[in-house]
C-alpha positions in Angstrom: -36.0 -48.6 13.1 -38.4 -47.0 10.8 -38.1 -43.4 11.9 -34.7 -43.3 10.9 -34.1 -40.3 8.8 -31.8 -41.6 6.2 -34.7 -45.0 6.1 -37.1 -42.1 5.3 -35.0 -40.8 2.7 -35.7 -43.8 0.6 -39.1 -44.4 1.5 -41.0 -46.7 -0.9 -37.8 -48.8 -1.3 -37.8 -52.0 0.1 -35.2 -52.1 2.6 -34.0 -55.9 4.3 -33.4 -56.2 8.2 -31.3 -58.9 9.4 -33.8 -61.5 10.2 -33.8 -64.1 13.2 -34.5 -68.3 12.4 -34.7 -71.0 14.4 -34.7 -74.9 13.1 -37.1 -76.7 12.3 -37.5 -80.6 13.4 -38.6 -81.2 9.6 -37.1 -79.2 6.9 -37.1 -79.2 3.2 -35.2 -77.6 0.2 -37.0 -75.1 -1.1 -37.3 -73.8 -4.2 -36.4 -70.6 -5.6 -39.3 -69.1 -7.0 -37.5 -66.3 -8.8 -34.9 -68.6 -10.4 -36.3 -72.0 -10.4 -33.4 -73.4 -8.2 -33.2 -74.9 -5.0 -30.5 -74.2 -2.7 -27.9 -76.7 -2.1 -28.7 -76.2 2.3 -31.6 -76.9 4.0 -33.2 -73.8 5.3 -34.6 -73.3 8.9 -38.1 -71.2 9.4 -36.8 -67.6 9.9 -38.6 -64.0 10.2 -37.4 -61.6 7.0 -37.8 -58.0 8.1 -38.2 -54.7 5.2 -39.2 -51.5 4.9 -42.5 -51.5 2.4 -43.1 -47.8 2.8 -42.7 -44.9 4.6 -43.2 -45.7 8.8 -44.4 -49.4 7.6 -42.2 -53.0 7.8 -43.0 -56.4 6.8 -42.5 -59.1 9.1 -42.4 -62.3 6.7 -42.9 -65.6 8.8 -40.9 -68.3 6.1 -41.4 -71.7 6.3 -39.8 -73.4 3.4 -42.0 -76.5 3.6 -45.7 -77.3 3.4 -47.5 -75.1 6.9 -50.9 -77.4 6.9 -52.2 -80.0 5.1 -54.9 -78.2 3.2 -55.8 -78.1 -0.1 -54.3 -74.3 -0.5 -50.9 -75.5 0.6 -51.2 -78.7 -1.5 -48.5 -77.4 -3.9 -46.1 -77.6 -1.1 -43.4 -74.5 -1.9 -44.1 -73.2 1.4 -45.3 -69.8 2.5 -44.9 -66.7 4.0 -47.2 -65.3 7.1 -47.1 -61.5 6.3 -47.5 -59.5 9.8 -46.9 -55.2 9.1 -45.9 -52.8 11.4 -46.7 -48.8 11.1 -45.1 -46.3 13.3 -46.1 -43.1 13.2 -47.2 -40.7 16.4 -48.9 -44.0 17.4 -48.1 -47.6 16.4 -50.2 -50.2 14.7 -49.4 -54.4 14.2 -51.6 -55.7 11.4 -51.8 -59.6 11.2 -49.5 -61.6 13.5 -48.8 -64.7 12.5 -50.1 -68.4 14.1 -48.9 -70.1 16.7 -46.5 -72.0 15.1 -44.5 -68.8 14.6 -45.3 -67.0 18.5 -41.7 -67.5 20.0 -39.9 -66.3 16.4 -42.0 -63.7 15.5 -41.7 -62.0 19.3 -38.6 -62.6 19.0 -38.0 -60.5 16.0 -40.8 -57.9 16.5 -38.6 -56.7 20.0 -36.1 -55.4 17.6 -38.1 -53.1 15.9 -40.7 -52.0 18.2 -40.8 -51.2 21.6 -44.2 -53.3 22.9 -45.2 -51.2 25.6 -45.7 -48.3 23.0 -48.2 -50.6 20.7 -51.0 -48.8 20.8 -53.0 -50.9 18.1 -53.2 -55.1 16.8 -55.3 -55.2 13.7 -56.6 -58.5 13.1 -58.2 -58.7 9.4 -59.7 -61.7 10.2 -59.8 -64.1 13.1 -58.4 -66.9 13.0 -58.1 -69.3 16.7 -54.9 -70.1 15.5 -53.5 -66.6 15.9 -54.6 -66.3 19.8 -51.5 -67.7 21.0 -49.5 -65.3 19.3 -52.1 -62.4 19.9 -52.1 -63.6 24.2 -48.3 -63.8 23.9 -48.5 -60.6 22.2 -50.8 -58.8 24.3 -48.8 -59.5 27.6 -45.8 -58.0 26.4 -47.8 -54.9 24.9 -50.3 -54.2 27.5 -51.9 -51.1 26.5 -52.4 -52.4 22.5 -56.0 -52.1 21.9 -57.4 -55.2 19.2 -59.2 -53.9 16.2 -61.6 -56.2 14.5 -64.9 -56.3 12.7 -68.1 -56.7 14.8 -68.3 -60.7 13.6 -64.4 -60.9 14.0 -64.9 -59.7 17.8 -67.6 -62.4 18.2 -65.5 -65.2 17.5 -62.6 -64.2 19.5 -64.5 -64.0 22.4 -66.3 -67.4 21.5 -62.2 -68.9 21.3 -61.4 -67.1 24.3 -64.3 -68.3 25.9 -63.4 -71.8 24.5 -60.3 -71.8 26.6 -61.8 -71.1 29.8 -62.1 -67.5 29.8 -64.7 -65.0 30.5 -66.3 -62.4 28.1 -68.3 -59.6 28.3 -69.6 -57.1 25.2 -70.5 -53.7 25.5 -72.7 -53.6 22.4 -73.8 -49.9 22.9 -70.3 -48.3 22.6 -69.5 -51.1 19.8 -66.6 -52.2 22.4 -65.3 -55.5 23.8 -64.1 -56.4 27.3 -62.3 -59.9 27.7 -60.7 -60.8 30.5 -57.7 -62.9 28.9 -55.5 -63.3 31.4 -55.7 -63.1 35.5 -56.4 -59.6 36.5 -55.8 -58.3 32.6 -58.8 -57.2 30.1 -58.2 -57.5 26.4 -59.5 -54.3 25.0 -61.0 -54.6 21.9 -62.6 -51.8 19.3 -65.3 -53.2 16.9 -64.4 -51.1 13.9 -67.6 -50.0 11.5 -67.1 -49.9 7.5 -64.9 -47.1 6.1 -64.0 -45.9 9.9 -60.7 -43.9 9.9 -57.9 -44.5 12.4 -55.5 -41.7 12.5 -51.6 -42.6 13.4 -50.6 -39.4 12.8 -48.2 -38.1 10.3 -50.6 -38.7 7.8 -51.4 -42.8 8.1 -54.6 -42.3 8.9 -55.6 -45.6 8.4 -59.4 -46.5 6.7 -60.8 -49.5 7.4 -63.0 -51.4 4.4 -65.5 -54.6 5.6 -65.2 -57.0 2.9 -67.0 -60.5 4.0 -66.7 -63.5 2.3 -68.8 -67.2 2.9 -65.0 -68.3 3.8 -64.0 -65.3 6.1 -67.3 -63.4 7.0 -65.4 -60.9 9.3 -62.9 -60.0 6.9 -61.6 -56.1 7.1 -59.1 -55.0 4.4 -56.7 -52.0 5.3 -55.9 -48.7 3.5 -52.7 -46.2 4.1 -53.1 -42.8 1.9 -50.0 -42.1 3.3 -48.0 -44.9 1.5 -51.0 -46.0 -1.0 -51.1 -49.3 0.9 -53.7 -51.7 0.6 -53.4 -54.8 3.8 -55.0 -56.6 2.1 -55.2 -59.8 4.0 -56.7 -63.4 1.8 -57.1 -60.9 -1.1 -53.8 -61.3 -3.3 -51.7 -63.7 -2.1 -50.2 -67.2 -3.0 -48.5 -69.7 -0.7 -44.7 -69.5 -1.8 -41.8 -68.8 0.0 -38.5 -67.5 -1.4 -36.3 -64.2 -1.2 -38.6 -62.0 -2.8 -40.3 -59.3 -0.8 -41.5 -57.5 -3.9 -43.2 -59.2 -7.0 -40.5 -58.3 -9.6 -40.5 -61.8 -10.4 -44.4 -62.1 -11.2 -44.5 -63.9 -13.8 -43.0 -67.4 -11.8 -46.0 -66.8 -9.4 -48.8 -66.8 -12.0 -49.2 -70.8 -11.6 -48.8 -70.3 -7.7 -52.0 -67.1 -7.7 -54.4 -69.0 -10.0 -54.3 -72.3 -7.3 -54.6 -69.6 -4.4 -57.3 -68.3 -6.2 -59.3 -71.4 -6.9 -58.6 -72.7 -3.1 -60.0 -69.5 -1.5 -61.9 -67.6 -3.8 -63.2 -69.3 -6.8 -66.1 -70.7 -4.4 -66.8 -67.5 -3.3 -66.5 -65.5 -6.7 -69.7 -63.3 -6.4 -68.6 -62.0 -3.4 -65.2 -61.1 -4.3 -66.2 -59.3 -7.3 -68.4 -57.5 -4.8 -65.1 -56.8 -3.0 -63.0 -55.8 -6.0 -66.0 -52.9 -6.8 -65.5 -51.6 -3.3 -61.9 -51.6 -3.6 -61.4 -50.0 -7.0 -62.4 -46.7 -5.4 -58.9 -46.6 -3.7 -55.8 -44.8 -5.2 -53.4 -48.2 -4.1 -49.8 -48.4 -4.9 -49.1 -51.9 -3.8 -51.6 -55.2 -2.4 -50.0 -56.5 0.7 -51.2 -59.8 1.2 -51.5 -62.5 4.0 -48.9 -64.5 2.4 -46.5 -64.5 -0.6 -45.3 -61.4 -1.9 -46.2 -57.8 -1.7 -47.3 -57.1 -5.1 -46.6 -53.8 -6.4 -45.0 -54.6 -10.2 -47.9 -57.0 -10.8 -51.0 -54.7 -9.2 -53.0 -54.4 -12.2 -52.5 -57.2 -14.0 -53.6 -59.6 -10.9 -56.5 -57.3 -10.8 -57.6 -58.0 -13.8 -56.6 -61.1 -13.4 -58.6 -61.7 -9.9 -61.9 -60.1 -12.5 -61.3 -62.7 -15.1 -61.2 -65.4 -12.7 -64.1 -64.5 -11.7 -66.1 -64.3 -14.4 -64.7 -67.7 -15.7 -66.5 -69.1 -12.3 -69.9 -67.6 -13.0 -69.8 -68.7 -16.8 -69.8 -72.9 -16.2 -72.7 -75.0 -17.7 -73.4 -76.1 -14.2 -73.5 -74.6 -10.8 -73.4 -76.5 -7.5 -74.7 -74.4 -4.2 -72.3 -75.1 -1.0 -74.4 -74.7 1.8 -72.2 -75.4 5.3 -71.3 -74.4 9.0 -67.8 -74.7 10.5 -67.8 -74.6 14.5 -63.7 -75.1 14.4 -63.0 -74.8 10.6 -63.0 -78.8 10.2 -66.3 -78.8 8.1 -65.1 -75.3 6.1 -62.0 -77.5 5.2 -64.0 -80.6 4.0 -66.2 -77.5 1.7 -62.8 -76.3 0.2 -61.8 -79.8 -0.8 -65.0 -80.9 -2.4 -65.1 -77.3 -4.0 -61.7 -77.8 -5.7 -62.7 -81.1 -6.6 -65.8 -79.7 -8.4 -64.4 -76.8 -10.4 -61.6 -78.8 -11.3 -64.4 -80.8 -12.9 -65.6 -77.6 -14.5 -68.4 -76.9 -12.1 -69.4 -73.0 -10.6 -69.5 -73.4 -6.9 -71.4 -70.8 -5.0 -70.1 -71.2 -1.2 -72.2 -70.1 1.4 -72.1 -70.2 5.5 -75.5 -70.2 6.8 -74.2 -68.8 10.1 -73.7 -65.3 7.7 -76.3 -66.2 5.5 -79.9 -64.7 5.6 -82.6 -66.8 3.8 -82.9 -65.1 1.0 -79.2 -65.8 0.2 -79.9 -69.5 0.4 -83.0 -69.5 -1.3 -81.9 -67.4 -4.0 -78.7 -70.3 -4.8 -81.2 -73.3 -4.5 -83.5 -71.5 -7.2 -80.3 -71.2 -9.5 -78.0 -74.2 -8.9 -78.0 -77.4 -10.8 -77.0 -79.2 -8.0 -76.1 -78.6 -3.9 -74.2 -80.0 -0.8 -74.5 -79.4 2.4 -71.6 -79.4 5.3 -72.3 -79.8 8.9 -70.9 -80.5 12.4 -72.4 -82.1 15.2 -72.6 -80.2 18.0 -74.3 -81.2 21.1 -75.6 -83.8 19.3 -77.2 -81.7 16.7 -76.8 -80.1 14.1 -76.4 -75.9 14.4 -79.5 -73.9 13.9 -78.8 -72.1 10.7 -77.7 -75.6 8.9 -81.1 -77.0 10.4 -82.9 -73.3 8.7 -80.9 -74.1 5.3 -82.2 -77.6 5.3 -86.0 -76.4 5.7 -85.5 -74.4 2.9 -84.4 -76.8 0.3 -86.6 -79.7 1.4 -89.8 -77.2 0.1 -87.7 -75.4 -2.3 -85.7 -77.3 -4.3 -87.0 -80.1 -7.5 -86.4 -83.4 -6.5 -84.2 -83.4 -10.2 -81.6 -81.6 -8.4 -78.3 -83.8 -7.2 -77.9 -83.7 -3.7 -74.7 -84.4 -1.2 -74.2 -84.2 2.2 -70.8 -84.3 4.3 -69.4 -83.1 7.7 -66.8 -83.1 10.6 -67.7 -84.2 14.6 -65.8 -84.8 17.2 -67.8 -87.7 19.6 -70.9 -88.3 17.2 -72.2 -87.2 14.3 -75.9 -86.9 14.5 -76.2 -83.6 12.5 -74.6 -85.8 9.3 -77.3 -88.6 10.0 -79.8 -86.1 10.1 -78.8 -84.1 6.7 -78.7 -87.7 4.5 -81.7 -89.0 6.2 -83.8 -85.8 5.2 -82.8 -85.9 1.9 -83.1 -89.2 1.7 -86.6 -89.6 2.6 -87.2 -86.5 0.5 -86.2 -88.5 -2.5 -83.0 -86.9 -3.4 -80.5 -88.4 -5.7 -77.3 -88.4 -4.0 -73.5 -87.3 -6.0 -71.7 -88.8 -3.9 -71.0 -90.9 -0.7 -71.7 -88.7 2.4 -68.4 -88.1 3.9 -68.2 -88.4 8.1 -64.7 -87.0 9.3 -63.6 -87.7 12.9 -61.9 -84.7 14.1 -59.2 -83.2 11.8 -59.4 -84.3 8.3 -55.9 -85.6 6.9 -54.2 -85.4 3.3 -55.9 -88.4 2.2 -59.2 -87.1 3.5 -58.8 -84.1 1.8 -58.0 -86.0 -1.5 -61.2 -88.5 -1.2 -63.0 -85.1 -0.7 -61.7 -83.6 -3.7 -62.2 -86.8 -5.5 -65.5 -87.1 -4.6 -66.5 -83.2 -5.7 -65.3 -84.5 -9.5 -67.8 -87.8 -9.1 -70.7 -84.9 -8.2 -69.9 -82.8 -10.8 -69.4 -86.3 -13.3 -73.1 -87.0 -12.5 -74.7 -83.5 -12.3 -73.5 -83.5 -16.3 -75.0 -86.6 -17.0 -78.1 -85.8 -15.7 -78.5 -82.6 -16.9 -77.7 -83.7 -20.3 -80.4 -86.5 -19.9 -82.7 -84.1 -19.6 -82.1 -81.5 -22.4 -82.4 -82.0 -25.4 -79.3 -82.4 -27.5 -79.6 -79.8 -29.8 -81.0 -77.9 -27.5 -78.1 -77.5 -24.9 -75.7 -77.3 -27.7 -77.4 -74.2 -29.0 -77.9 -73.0 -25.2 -74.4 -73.5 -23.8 -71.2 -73.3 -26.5 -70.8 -70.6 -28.6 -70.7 -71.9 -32.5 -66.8 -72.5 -32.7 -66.9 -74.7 -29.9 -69.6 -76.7 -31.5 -67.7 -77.0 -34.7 -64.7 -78.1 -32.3 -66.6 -80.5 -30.7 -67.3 -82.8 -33.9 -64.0 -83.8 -34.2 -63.8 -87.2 -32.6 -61.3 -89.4 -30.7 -61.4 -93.1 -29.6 -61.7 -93.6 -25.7 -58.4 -94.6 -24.5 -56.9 -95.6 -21.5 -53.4 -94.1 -20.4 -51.9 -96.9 -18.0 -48.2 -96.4 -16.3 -46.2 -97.4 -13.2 -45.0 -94.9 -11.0 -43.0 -95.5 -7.9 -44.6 -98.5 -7.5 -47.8 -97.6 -8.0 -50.0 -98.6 -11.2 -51.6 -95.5 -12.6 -54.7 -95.1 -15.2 -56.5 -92.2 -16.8 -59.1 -91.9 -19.5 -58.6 -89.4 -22.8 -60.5 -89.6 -25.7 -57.5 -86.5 -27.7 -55.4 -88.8 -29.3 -54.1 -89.0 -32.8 -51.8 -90.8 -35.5 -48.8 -88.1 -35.8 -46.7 -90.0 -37.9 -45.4 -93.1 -39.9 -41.8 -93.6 -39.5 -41.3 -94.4 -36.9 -45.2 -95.0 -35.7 -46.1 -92.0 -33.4 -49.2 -90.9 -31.4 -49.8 -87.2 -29.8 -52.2 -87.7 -27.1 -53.4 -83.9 -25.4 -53.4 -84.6 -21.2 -54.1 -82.1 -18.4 -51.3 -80.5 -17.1 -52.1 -82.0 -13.5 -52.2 -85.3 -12.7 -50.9 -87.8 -15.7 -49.7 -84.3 -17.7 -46.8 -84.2 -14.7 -46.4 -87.6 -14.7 -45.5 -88.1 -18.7 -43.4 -85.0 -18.2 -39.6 -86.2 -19.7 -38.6 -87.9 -22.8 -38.1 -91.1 -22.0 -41.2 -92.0 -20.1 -43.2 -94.8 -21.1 -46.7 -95.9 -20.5 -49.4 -98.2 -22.7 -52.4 -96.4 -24.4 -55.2 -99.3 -24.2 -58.3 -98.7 -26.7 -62.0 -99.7 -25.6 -64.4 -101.3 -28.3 -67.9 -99.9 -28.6 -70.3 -100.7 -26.3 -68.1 -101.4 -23.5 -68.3 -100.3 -20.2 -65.7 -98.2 -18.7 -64.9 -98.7 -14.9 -66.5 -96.0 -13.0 -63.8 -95.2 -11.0 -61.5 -94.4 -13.9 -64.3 -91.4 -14.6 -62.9 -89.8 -11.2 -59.3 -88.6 -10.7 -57.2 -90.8 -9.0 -56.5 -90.6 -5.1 -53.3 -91.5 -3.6 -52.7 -94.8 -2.6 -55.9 -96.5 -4.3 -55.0 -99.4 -6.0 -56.6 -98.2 -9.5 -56.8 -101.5 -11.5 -58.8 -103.8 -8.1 -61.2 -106.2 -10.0 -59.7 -105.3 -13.5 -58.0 -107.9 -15.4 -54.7 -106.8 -16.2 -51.3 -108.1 -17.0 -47.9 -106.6 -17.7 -46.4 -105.0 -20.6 -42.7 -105.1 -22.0 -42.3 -101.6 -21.0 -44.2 -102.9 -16.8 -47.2 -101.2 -17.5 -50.6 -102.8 -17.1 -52.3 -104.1 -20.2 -56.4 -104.2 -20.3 -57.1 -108.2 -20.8 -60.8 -107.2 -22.4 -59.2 -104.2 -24.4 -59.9 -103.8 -28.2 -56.1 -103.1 -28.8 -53.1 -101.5 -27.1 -50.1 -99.6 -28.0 -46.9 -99.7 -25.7 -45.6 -96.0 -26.1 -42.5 -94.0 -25.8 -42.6 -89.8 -24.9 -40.3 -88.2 -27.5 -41.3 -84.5 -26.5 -44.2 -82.2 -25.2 -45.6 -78.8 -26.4 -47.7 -76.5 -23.6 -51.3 -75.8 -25.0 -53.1 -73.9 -22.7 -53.9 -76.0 -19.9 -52.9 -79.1 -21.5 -49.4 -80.9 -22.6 -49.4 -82.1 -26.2 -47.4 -85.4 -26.1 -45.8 -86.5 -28.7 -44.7 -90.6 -28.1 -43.5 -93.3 -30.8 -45.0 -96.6 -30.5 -42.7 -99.1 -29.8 -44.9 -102.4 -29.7 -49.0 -103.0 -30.0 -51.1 -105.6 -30.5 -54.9 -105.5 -31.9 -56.9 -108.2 -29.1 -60.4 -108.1 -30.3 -60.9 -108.1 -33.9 -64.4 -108.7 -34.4 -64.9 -105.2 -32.3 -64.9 -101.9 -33.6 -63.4 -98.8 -31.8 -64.9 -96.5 -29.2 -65.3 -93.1 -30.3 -66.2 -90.2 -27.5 -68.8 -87.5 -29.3 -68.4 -84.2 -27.2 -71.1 -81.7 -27.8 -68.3 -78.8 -27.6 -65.0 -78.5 -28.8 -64.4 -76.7 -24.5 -65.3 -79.7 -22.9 -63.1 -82.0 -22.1 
């Protein structure tokens, strides 16, 4: 237990409890963060238990393999769902874990804390999947009291409700009476902005609202006694490993920028709006939702989380997100398309109408390049504030804007008619094929949707370019070094390889002669993508060259979604090394990786050519002219 004086002796050192585990039906070997190997065993989903500060434990939930499938778990190293415990004169839980972790978590948590003495659950955010944990939870520790914000205790009572239970709110005393059980009231307290809940022995915890379009009731946490900020989606990263601190920071930078640009990037605007509020706080350590408490790494990830930030707001385009999620379906199809379209280099403003006022939405039609909007069907229509959001951009916003329309129902899906027919008649151009999900949307869902964000983003460029003059948007939107950059040319080449079974193609126009003896090529790739997939020596793949004037397959313009068959309706045939050869191509070169140099965010490939052949010699070669040197 925390209060144990030789525990207190060390305060501020993390201490490890024995932790409880249970197997899992599916496991996988995961991989050491901190070292970079993988254990020999396979490990089972367990609860690790330390002491963060003084009174206060972590309860890590691990799972070594990927929780969801959703694009913030796509990197698949597992994560860690971050519950903490204070006890002081009076006890407080902040964040139980989801379901899938109830019986384990219990399990654990009845070692260190006697649940008829909680006093207080702090949820920073609602999420449905926590309320089997939190019913479990509650009728174990009776006299808890829930502490949420005023939207957080809106939706609980709309889940509750959901699951054929009765609510009622007492809005004058800012309190919340749900009948969750027979013969058993949930007592909740609605907490307002920078509200102060005192523990005793000095946690006297203060409580900072911090919305966001992706988590509108969010609350973060603060401790002055041990400098701790709970700092819930703020922070994290989805790994899984040993760690409790972040003394290994450096093999997590990969692992916070994807984090970042799932959650936040979409959202950047009101994060920085978050970061203001929270620099006012003396904070020792971050402790996040999931991954590691950071405390070695605080103000570098600050920074960082700034810088991020700023990169977001700074794109030559901006694409306004306009959506409602009744069960989180439609948020998840937003995410997806998001990443998709700052992959593509794109600022996404995300906002949820059901948070929104109309000046928020009018204000991101009036500045966006382009804008999509998300919607489930409920009832058979589409929810009021997406219907609101729609009126304003059919008399606000130029026809010249790209439009896009997607969305989630579970019998019909009337409100997605409704949204593409509007715009439709409106005379909208349209980025994209509106996306209808059924339910849940799977892996591959999720991929199309990312895939299909990229083919927006694709055509939002070339309109916009179309319509400004050249020298114009080369003066308005790269700085003079870029532009220089930009005027060095490359011919527009396909990559082509087989992997697993599977034929693979992506376009580059950064390749160059690197030597004579024997002939070599460097070709600069993304890091993601065909960058992982050239990633040893040995690996071979044919580098097929267009000739002027030809036109490229659209779909090799998009990246490439698992399990399409890349080369349908394309002649091809085979090389010596089994990759596919363009039939129409000017020329192609049958390639060998030698080695690789990081740049930035791109591999630098060095590969002798081990055969070629020139196919159309009457043609000349296809050169790509990029306006600036940071485009790809």
């Amino acid at each position: 237990m925390s209060s144990n004086p030789l525990l207190k002796a060390f305060a501020g050192l993390v201490k490890p409890f024995q932790s409880s585990s249970i197997s899992e039906s599916q496991q996988d070997t995961p991989q050491n963060v901190a070292t970079g190997h993988a254990p020999s065993v396979s490990r089972s989903r367990d609860v690790q238990v330390a002491e963060v500060g003084e009174n206060t434990l972590v309860l890590r939930s691990r799972t070594w393999d990927r929780l969801k499938f959703e694009i913030e778990y796509a990197r698949q190293k597992g994560t860690t769902a971050n519950a903490y415990l204070i006890q002081a004169r009076e006890t407080a839980l902040i964040d139980p874990p989801g379901e899938s972790f109830t019986d384990l978590f219990l399990d654990e948590l009845q070692q260190h804390q006697y649940l008829q003495r909680l006093n207080y659950v702090i949820l920073s955010h609602v999420n449905p999947n926590r309320i089997a944990t939190l019913r479990r939870l509650l009728e174990l520790a009776p006299y808890a009291t829930v502490i949420c914000s005023k939207p957080g205790a809106i939706t609980l009572r709309s889940t509750l409700t959901n699951q054929s239970t009765s609510a009622v709110i007492d809005d004058a005393a800012l309190d919340l009476g749900i009948e969750y059980a027979t013969n058993r009231t949930l007592k909740v307290h609605i907490v307002r902005d920078e509200e102060v809940l005192d523990l005793g022995d000095g946690h006297e915890l203060q409580f900072r609202f911090v919305p966001t379009p992706r988590h509108p009731d969010a609350l973060c946490t603060y401790d002055p006694a041990t400098r701790i900020l709970f700092t819930d989606k703020l922070f994290g990263a989805h790994v899984c490993d040993e760690s409790i601190l972040d003394e290994h920071w450096k093999h997590y930078e990969e692992d916070r920028r994807y984090y970042f640009d799932c959650i936040h990037a979409a959202q950047a605007i009101q994060v920085e709006t978050v970061l203001d509020r929270l620099s006012r706080l003396s904070v020792k350590m971050y402790a996040p939702a999931h991954g590691p408490i950071v405390r070695h790494s605080l103000s570098r990830l600050t920074l960082e989380y700034r810088e991020w930030c700023a990169q977001q707001q700074s794109q030559d385009v901006n694409v306004a997100m306009l959506y409602t999620s009744a069960y989180g379906n439609t948020a998840t199809l937003a995410q997806a398309i998001a990443k998709g379209m700052m992959d593509a280099g794109a600022a996404v403003e995300s906002i949820n109408c059901e948070f929104a006022d109309t000046e928020e939405v009018s204000r991101a039609i009036d500045r966006c390049d382009g804008f999509v909007m998300g919607s489930p069907t409920l009832g058979g229509h589409a929810p009021i504030q997406i219907q609101t959001a729609l009126g304003i951009v059919l008399s606000q916003a130029a026809k010249t804007k790209i439009a896009g329309v997607f969305g989630s129902y579970g019998w019909s899906g009337e409100a997605i008619d409704l949204l593409e027919s509007k715009l439709q008649d409106a005379g909208y151009r349209f980025g994209f094929d509106t996306i209808r999900v059924k339910f849940k949307p799977t892996e591959e869902t999720l991929n199309q949707c990312e895939a299909a964000g990229t083919e927006f983003v694709q055509t939002l460029k070339k309109t916009k370019k179309a319509r400004t003059p050249r020298q114009m948007a080369v003066e308005a939107q790269t700085d003079r070094t870029a532009q220089a950059v930009g005027r060095v040319i490359g011919s527009i080449c396909l990559i082509t390889a087989r992997k697993d079974g599977t034929q693979i193609g992506v376009l580059t126009s950064w390749v160059s002669q690197a030597s004579f003896d024997p002939p070599g090529i460097t070709i600069s790739v993304r890091k993601d993508g065909v960058g992982a997939m050239l990633a040893s020596a040995g690996e071979q793949f044919v580098l097929n060259l267009f000739q002027e004037g030809k036109t490229i397959p659209r779909h090799f313009l998009r990246p490439q979604v698992p399990g399409e068959d890349r080369f349908a309706g394309v002649a091809i045939q085979d090389a010596a090394n089994g990759c596919p050869i363009l039939t129409d191509a000017l020329a192609y070169l049958e390639c060998t990786v030698q080695n690789r140099m990081e740049c930035g965010d791109h591999w630098l490939i060095y590969a002798t050519v081990d055969s070629g052949k020139v196919m159309d010699s009457t043609s000349v070669t296809a050169v790509n002219h990029r306006k600036s040197g940071s485009q790809y």
